[in-house]
C-alpha positions in Angstrom: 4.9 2.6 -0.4 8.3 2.8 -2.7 6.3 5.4 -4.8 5.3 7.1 -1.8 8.6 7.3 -0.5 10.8 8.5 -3.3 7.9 11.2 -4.4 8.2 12.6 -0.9 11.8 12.7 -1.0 11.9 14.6 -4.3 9.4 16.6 -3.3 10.3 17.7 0.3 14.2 16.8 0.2 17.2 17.3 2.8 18.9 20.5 3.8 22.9 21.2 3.6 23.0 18.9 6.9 21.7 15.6 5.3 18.7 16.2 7.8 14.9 16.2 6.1 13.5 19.1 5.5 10.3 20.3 7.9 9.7 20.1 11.9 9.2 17.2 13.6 5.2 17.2 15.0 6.4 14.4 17.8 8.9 13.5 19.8 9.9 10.7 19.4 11.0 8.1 22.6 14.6 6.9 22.7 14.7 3.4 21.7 15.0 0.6 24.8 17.1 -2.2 23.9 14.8 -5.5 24.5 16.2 -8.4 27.1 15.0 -11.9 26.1 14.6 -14.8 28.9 14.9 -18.1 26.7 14.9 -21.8 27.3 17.3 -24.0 25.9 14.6 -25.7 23.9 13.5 -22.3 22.6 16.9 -21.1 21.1 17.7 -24.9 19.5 14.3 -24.4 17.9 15.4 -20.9 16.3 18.6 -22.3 15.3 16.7 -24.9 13.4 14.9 -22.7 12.0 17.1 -19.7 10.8 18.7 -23.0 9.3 16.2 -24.4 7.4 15.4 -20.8 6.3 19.0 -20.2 5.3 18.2 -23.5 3.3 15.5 -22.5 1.4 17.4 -19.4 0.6 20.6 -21.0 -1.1 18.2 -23.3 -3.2 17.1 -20.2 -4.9 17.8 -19.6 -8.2 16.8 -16.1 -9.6 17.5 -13.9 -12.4 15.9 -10.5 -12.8 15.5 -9.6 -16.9 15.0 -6.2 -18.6 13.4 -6.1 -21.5 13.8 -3.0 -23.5 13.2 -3.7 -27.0 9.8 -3.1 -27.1 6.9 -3.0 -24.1 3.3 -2.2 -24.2 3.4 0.5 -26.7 4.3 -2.0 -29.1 1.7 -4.5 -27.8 -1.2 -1.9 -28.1 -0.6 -0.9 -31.9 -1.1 -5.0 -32.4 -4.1 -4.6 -30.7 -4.1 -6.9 -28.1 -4.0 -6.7 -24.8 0.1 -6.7 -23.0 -1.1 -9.0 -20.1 -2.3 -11.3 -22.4 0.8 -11.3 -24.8 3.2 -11.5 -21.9 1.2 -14.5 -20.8 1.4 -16.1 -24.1 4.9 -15.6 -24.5 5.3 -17.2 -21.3 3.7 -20.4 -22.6 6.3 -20.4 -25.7 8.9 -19.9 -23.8 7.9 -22.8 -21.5 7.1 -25.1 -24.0 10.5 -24.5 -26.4 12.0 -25.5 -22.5 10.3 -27.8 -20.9 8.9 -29.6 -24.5 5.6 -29.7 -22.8 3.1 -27.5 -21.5 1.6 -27.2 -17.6 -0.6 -26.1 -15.2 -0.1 -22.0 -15.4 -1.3 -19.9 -12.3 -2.3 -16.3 -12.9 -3.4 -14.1 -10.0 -6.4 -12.2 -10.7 -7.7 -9.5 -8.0 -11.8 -9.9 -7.0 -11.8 -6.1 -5.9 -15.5 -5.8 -7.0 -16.1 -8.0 -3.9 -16.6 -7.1 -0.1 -12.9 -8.7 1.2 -12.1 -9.8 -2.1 -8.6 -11.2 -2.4 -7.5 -13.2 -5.5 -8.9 -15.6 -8.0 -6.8 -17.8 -10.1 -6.3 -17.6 -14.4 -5.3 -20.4 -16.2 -3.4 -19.1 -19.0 -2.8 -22.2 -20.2 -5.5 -23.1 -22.6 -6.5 -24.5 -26.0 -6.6 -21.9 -27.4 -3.2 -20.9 -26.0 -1.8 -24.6 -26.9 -2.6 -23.8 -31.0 -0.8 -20.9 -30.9 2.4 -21.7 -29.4 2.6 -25.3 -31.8 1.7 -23.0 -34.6 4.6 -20.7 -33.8 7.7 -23.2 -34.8 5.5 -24.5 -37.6 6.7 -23.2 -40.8 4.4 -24.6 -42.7 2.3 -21.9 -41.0 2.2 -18.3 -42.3 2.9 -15.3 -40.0 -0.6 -14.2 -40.6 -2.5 -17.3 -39.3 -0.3 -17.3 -36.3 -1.3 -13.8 -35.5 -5.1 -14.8 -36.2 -3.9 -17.7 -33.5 -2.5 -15.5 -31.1 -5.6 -12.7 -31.0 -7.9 -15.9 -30.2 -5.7 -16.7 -27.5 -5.3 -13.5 -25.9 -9.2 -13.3 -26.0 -10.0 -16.5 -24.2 -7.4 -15.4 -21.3 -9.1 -11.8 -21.4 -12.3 -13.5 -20.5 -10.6 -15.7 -18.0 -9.5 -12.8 -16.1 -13.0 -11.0 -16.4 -14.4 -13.9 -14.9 -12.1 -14.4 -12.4 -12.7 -10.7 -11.2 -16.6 -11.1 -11.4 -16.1 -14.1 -9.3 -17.0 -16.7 -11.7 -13.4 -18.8 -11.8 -13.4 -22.0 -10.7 -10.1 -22.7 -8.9 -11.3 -21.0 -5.3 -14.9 -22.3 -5.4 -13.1 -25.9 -6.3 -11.0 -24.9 -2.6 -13.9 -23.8 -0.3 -15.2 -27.6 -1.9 -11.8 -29.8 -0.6 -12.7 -26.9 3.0 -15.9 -28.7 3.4 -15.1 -32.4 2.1 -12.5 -32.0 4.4 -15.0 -30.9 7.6 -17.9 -33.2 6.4 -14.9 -36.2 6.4 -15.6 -36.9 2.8 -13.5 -38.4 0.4 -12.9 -36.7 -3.0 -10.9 -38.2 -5.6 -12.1 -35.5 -7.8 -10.9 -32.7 -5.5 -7.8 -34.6 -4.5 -6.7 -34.8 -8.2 -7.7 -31.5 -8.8 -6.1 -29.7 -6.6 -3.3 -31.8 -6.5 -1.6 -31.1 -9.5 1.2 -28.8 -9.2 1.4 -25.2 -10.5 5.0 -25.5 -12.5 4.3 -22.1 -13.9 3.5 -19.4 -11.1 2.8 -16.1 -12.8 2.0 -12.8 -11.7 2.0 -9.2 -12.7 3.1 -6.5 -10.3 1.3 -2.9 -11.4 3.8 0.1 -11.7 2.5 3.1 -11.2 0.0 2.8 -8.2 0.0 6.5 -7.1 -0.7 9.7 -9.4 2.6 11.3 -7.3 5.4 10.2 -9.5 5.0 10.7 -13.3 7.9 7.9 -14.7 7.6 10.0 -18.1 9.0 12.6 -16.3 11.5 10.9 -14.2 12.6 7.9 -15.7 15.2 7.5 -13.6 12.6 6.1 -10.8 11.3 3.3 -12.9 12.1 0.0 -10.6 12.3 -3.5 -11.3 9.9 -4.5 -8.1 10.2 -8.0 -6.6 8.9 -11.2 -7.2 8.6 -14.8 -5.3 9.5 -18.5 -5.4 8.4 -21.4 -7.6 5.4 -22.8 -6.0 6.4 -26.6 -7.5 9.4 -28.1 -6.6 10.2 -28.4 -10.9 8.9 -25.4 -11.2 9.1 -21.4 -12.0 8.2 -18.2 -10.2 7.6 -15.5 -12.8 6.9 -11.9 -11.7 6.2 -9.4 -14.3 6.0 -5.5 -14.3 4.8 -3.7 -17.2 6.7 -0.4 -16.4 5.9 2.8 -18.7 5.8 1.9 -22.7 8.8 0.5 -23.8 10.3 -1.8 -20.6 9.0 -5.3 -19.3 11.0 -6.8 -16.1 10.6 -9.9 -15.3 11.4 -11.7 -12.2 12.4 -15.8 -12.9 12.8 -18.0 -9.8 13.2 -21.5 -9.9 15.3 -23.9 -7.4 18.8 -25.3 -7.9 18.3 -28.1 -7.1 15.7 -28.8 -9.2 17.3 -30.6 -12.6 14.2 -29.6 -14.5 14.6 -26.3 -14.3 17.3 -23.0 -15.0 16.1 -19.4 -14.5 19.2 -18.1 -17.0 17.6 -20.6 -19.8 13.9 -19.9 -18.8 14.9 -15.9 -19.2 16.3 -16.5 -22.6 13.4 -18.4 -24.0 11.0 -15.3 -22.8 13.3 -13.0 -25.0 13.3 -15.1 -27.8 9.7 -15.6 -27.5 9.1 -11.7 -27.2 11.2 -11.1 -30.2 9.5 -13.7 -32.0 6.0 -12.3 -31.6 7.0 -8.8 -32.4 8.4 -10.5 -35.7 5.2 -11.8 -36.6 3.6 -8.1 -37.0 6.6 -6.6 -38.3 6.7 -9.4 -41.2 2.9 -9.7 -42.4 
């Protein structure tokens, strides 16, 4: 829609008058202004609400990051593909923060289905694990932690390509807890399962979904997108957008009043990490 918008207005544009250019094809109505009848209960119940959204809004803690050293032109001369290396710099940068790793959602799209919606990737693997230890090990050369890092982005690639051909496991473990749940039987596998929280939300938000606006040509239109919340109270929301070769934004939520978690200390561990893979193919 943002695409949309902003190739129309270049394209069409306004005349000396600040009007849009062209003839209107309807006429419009004149607006009529809306009267409300509302009970007592029904406006303490919005109050509450607009409250406990207001809430939810203050606990947010985001930081929006540019990355312009390098984006996937870089990524592509290494080979590998710039999903998977964001994702893998994502675990880094995790890890050198939290000292652990976690439970990482990735959204994957199941478009090759009839009403296909999403399917989770779980970026965090064993694979994924070696290489991120093997990165602050110096005892480790730059040339084993690439080796490292191509296995790593090859397991995720085929967790992807099995989420989209609808063989991941995380919604076929749901539609499981559905029917447990209408059958009235008790799972502790599924409860365990599915009750472990996602600390790491990730997803990637495609630039570029129209062939109207040419961002080579127009630079200038290149734009940051959104993003969402943490889904875990100790948690991070991280929205990514791979926009034209050289940029990266990323979108870092997490909640104040979490003492796990900072977004401005999350976002400087994803730099680092960046700059610290690039390393690695600029030093073999």
């Amino acid at each position: 829609m943002w695409e949309y918008c902003m190739a129309e207005e270049r394209e069409g544009g306004y005349d000396e008058s600040g009007h849009c250019i062209g003839t209107p094809e309807v006429e419009l109505p004149s607006p009529t202004r809306l009267k409300w009848d509302l009970s007592p209960e029904c406006l303490e119940t919005i109050t509450n609400c607009v409250q406990l959204a207001q809430n939810i809004l203050n606990d947010v803690d985001l930081r929006i990051f540019m990355h312009d050293m390098y984006g996937k032109g870089f990524i592509k001369t290494c080979k590998i593909s710039p999903d998977a290396y964001i994702q893998m710099a994502l675990q880094l940068a995790y890890f050198r923060s939290a000292n652990k790793f976690c439970l990482t959602y990735e959204a994957s799209m199941t478009r090759l289905f009839r009403d296909g919606r999403t399917e989770t990737v779980r970026p965090c693997t064993i694979e994924s694990s070696a290489f991120v230890r093997a990165m602050d090990d110096r005892s480790i050369s730059n040339s084993e932690k690439i080796s490292l890092l191509h296995k790593a982005c090859l397991v995720h690639q085929r967790g992807i390509q099995n989420a989209m051909c609808g063989m991941g496991i995380d919604r076929h473990l749901f539609c499981l807890y559905v029917i447990s749940k209408y059958l009235e039987i008790d799972s502790p596998f599924l409860k365990e399962v599915l009750g472990e929280p996602w600390r790491l939300s990730t997803s990637q938000t495609p630039h570029g979904q129209t062939a109207r606006l040419d961002l080579k040509k127009h630079p200038e239109c290149i734009s940051a997108g959104g993003g969402f919340g943490p889904v875990a109270d100790d948690g991070y929301g991280v929205s990514y957008i791979i926009a034209g070769e050289d940029i990266i934004f990323f979108h870092v939520s997490s909640k104040k009043s979490s003492l796990e978690t900072d977004s401005s200390r999350f976002v400087r561990h994803i730099e680092k990490a960046l700059d610290d893979m690039k390393q690695l193919f600029i030093q073999k």
